[in-house]
C-alpha positions in Angstrom: -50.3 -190.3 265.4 -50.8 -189.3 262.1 -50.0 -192.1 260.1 -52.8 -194.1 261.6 -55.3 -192.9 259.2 -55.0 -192.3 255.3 -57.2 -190.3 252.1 -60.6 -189.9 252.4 -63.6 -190.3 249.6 -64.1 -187.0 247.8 -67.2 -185.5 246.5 -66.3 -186.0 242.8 -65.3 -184.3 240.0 -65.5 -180.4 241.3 -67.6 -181.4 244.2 -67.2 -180.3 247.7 -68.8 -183.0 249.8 -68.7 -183.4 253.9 -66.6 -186.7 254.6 -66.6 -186.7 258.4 -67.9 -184.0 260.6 -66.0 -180.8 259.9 -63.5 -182.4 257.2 -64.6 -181.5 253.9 -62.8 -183.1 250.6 -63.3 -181.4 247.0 -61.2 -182.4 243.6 -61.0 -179.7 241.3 -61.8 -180.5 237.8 -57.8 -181.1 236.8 -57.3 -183.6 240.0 -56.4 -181.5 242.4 -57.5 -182.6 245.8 -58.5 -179.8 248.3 -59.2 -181.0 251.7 -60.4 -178.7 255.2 -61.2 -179.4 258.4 -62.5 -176.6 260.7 -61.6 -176.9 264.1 -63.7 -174.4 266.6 -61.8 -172.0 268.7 -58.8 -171.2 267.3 -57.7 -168.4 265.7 -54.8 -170.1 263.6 -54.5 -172.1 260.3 -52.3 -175.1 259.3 -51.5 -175.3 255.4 -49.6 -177.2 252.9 -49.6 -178.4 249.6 -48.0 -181.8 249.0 -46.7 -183.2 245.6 -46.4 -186.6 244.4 -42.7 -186.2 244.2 -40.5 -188.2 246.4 -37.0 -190.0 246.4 -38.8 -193.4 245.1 -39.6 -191.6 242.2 -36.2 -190.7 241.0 -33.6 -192.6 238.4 -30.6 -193.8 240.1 -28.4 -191.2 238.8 -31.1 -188.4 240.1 -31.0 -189.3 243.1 -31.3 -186.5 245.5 -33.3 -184.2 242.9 -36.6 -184.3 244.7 -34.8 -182.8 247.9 -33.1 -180.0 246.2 -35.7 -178.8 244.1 -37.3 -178.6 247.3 -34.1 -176.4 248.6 -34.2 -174.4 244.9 -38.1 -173.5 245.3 -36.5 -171.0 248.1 -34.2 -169.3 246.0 -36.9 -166.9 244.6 -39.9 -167.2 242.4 -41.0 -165.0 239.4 -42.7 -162.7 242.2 -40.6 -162.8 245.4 -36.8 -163.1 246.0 -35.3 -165.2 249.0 -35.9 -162.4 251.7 -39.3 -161.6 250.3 -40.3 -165.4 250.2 -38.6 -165.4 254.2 -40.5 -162.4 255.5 -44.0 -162.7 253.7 -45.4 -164.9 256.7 -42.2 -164.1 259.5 -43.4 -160.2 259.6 -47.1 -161.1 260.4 -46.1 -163.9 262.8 -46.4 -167.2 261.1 -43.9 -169.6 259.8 -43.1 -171.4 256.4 -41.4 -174.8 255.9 -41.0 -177.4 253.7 -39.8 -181.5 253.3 -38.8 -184.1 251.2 -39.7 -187.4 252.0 -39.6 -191.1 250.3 -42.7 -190.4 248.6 -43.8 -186.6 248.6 -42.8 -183.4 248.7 -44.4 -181.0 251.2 -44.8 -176.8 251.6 -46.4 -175.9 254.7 -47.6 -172.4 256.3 -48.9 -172.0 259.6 -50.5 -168.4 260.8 -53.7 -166.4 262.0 -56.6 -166.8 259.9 -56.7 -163.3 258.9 -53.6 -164.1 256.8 -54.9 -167.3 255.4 -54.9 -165.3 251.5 -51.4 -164.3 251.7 -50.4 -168.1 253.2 -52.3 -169.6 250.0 -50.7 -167.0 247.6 -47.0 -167.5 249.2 -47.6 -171.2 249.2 -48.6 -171.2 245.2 -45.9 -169.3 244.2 -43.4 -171.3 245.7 -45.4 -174.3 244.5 -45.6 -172.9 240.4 -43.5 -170.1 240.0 -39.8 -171.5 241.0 -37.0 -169.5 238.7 -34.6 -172.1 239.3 -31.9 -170.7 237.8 -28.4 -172.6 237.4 -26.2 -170.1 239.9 -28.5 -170.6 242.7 -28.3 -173.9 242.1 -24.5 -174.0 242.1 -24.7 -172.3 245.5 -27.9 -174.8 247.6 -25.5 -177.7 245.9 -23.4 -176.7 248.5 -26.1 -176.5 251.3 -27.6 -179.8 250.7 -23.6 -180.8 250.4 -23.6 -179.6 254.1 -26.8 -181.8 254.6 -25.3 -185.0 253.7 -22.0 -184.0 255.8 -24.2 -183.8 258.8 -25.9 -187.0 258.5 -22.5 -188.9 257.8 -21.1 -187.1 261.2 -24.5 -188.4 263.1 -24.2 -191.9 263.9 -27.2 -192.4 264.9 -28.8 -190.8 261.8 -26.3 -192.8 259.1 -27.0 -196.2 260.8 -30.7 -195.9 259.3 -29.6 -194.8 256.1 -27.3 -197.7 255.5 -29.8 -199.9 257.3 -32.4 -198.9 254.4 -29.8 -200.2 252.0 -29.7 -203.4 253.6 -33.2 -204.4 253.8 -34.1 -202.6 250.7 -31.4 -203.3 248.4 -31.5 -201.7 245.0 -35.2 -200.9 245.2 -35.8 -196.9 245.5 -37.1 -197.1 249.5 -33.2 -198.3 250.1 -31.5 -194.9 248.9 -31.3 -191.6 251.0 -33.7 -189.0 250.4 -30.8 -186.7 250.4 -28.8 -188.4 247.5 -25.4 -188.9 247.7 -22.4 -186.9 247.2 -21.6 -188.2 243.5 -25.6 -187.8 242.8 -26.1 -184.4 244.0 -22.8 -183.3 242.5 -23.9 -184.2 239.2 -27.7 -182.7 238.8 -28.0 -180.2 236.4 -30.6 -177.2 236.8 -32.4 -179.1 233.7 -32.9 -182.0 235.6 -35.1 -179.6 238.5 -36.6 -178.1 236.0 -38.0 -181.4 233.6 -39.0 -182.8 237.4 -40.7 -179.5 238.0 -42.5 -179.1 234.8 -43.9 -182.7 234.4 -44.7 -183.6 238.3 -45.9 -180.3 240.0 -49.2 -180.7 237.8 -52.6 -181.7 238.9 -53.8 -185.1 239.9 -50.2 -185.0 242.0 -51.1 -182.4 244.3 -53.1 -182.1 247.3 -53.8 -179.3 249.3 -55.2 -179.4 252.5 -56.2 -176.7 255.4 -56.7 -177.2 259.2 -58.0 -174.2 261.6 -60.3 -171.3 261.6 -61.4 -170.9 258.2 -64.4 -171.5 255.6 -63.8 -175.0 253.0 -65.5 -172.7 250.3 -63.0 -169.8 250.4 -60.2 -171.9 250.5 -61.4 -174.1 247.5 -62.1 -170.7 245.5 -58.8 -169.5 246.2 -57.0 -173.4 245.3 -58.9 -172.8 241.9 -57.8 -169.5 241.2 -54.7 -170.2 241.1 -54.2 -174.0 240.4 -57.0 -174.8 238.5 -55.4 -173.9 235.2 -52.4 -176.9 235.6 -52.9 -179.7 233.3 -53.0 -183.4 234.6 -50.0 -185.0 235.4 -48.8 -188.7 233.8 -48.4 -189.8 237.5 -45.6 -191.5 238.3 -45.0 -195.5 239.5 -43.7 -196.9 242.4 -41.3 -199.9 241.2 -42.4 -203.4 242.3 -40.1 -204.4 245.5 -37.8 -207.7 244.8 -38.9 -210.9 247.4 -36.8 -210.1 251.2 -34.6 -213.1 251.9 -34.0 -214.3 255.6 -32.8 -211.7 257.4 -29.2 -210.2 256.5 -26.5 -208.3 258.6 -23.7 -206.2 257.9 -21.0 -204.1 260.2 -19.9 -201.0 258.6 -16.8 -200.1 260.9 -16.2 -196.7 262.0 -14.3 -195.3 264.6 -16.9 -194.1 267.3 -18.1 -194.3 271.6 -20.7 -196.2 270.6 -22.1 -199.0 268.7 -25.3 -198.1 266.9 -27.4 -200.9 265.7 -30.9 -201.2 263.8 -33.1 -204.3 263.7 -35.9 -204.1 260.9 -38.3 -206.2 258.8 -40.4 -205.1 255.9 -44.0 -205.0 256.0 -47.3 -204.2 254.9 -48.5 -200.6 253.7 -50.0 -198.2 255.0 -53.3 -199.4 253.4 -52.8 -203.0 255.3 -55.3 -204.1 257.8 -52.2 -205.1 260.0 -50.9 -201.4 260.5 -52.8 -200.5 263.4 -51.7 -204.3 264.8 -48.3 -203.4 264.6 -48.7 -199.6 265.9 -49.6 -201.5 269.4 -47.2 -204.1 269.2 -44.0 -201.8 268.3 -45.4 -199.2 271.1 -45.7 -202.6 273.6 -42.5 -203.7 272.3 -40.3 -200.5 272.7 -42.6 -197.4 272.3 -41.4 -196.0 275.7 -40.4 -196.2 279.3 -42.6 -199.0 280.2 -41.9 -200.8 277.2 -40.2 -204.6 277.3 -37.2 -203.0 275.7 -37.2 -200.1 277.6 -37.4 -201.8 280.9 -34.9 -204.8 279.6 -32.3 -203.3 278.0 -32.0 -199.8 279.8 -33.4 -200.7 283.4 -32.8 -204.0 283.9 -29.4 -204.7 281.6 -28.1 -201.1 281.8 -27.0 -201.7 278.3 -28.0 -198.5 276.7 -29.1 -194.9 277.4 -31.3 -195.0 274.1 -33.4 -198.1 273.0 -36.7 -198.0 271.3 -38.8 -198.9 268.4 -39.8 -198.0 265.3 -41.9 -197.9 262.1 -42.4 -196.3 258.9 -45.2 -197.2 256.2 -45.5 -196.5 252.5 -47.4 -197.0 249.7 -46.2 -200.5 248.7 -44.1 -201.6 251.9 -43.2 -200.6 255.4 -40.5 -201.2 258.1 -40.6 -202.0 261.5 -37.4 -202.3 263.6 -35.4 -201.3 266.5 -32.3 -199.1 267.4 -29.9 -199.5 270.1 -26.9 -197.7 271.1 -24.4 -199.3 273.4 -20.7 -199.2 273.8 -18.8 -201.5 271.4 -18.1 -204.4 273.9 -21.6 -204.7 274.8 -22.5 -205.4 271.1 -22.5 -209.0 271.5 -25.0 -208.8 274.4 -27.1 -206.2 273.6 -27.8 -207.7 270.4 -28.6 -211.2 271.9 -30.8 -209.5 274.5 -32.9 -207.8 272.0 -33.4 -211.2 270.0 -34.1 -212.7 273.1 -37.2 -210.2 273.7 -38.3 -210.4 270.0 -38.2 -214.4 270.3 -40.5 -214.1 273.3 -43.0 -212.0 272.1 -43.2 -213.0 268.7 -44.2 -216.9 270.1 -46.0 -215.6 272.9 -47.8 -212.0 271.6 -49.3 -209.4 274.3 -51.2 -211.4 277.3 -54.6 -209.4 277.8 -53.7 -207.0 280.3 -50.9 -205.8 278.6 -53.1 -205.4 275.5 -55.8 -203.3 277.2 -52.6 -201.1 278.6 -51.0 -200.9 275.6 -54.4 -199.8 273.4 -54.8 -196.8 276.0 -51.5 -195.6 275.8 -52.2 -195.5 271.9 -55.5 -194.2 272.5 -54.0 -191.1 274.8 -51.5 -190.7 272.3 -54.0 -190.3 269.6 -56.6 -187.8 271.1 -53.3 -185.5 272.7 -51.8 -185.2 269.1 -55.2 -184.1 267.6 -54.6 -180.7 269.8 -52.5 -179.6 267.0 -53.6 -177.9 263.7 -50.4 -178.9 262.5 -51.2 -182.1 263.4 -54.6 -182.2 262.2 -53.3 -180.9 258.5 -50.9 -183.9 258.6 -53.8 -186.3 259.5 -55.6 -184.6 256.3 -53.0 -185.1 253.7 -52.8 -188.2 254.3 -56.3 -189.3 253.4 -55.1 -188.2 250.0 -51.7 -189.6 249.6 -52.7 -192.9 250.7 -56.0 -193.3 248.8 -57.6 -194.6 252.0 -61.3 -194.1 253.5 -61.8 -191.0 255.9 -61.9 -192.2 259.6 -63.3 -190.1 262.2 -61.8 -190.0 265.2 -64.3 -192.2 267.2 -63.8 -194.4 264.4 -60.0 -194.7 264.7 -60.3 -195.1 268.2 -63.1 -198.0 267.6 -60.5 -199.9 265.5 -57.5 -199.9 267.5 -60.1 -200.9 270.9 -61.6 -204.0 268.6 -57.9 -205.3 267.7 -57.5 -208.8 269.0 -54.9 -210.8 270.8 -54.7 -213.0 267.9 -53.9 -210.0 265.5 -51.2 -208.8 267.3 -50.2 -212.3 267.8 -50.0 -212.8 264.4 -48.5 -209.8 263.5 -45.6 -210.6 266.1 -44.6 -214.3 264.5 -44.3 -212.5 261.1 -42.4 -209.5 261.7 -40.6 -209.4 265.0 -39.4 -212.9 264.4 -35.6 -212.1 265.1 -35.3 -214.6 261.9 -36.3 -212.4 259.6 -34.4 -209.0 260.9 -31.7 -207.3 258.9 -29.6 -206.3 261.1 -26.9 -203.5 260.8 -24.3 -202.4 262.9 -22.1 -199.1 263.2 -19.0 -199.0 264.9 -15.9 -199.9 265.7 -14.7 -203.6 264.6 
């Protein structure tokens, strides 16, 4: 439950002030963000740096280049080659990672606290010291190739990423993170490297820390070897065109089943209706005692996999629903699904089902805080969203005071079966 909270305050310019408890936030003098939290028994730590880089960033015919310089930043640096990179964290036990999404780019490390230095110095060199040379790029072309294959052979993946094309149109959210074929064939090792050089800078980097360790030690460390990057330009987010009433589209394809996605735009992840819509969509179809759930699976027998689902950014969101369902119970599934939407976004949750629904979210909340993988999520994202730092009793205070009439209102706007685009996989 990450994305319920967002950036915390910082303690100014080279500061290291407490925010909340045992998170502490610094920015170095260049605009680097450091944050920590220190979480009592356990010997582990959670770390990643994140970069203002995403697929919204990208012109049309780049699309895809966030994601494979991602891929390239593997293929060795001016210290390590891509065994060294593999094995610097594998041999003592901990793990390395890394992902692309719409609006960042992310490195993570997880291992023991004792090897918290080498993390940090694996995780900067990856970070500043890519080679990116043009024959390894020739060969990951060919991996992320292989990407794109996959998600074009997983139904159930491809219907979202032609469903983003329909509610999102021309804007940047609509395109794949991954590119497409013609757009990854055609990026040049120049391109990686001018995205590199004027994006991986400070003031578009954050780097946050959750586990057994000291703020101070990590901040020193951070310094050392970032604090020398100049300031980045920043980069903007293009405004997003009006949404019309709700459009639909079939893309045929020869399948078992028929996979369909309902979805709306909505606020960002800075909106005071987020943590509204996080209990109606987990009311709605967040699991097996859900209306959909029960409806369309139990009660219909209509699908093996229905549920709900939401995404939020910067400047927009989505809220929807998928489906899967054989191709001549299309027709009903769909109208079964608008049927629920219609009822709950004129009717919204009746009390009891609020006070359920808020515990569920509650539960689901506190459980996911157990991680420190989880809790390094929870604080990059006081950064990338520019947000106040919410505690936990906090958090847990807001979503208990939401009201019926929020998530009433929150209901008529954006489960209104009106307003869905609506896409469809399958056969004809």
């Amino acid at each position: 439950m990450t994305g319920f909270v967002a950036a915390g305050s910082d303690g100014g310019t080279g500061g290291n002030g407490i925010v909340g408890g045992r998170m502490r936030s610094s920015t170095l003098p260049n605009g680097i963000r450091v944050l920590t939290e220190s979480i009592p028994g356990v010997r582990s730590v959670s770390l990643g740096v994140w970069v203002r880089q995403g697929s919204v960033h990208e012109r049309p015919e780049e699309s895809g280049a966030s994601h494979l310089l991602e891929h390239m930043v593997f293929k060795g640096t001016g210290e390590r080659n891509p065994r060294e990179i593999a094995m610097a964290l594998e041999r003592l036990g901990g793990s390395l990672d890394a992902f692309t999404s719409r609006e960042h780019t992310s490195y993570q490390a997880r291992v023991l606290s004792e090897h918290l230095p080498v993390a940090l110095d694996v995780l900067s060199d990856l970070v500043l010291n890519p080679v990116l040379r043009k024959e390894d790029l020739e060969l990951e072309r060919e991996v992320v190739l292989e990407e794109i294959s996959t998600v074009e052979d997983t139904p159930d993946d491809l219907v979202f990423e032609l469903h983003g094309d329909l509610l999102w149109g021309r804007h940047p959210y609509g395109r794949s993170i991954l590119g497409s074929r013609e757009s990854v064939g055609g990026l040049e090792v120049e391109t990686l490297q001018r995205i590199h050089r004027e994006r991986y800078r400070g003031g578009e980097l954050i780097v946050a820390a959750a586990g057994h360790l000291e703020h101070e030690r990590i901040l020193e460390t951070v310094e050392a070897k970032f604090g020398h990057l100049e300031r980045g330009t920043g980069a903007v987010i293009p405004e997003l065109p009006d949404q019309g009433s709700g459009a639909h589209r079939h893309v045929e394809r020869t399948s078992a089943q028929t996979h369909i996605v309902f979805g709306a735009r909505t606020p960002p992840r800075s909106a005071p209706e987020r943590i509204p819509l996080v209990l109606l969509s987990s009311a709605f179809g967040g699991g097996m005692s859900s209306r959909l759930f029960q409806r369309i699976r139990e009660e219909l027998a209509l699908a093996y996999t229905v549920y709900s689902f939401q995404s939020f950014y910067s400047r927009a969101g989505v809220s929807g629903v998928y489906v899967g369902t054989r191709p001549e119970w299309t027709e009903r599934a769909i109208d079964a699904i608008r049927e629920e939407m219609a009822v709950i976004s004129n009717e919204g949750l009746p009390l009891d089902e609020l006070r359920e629904v808020k515990d569920q979210v509650k539960g689901q909340v506190m459980l996911s805080l157990e991680s420190t993988s989880a809790r390094l999520f929870r604080l990059a994202g006081f950064a990338l969203y520019d947000q106040p730092y919410l505690t936990l009793d906090q958090l847990l205070n807001r979503i208990e005071t939401v009201s019926r009439d929020e998530v009433a209102e929150v209901a008529r706007t954006y489960l209104n079966p009106e307003v869905q685009a609506v896409l469809r996989l399958g056969p004809a």
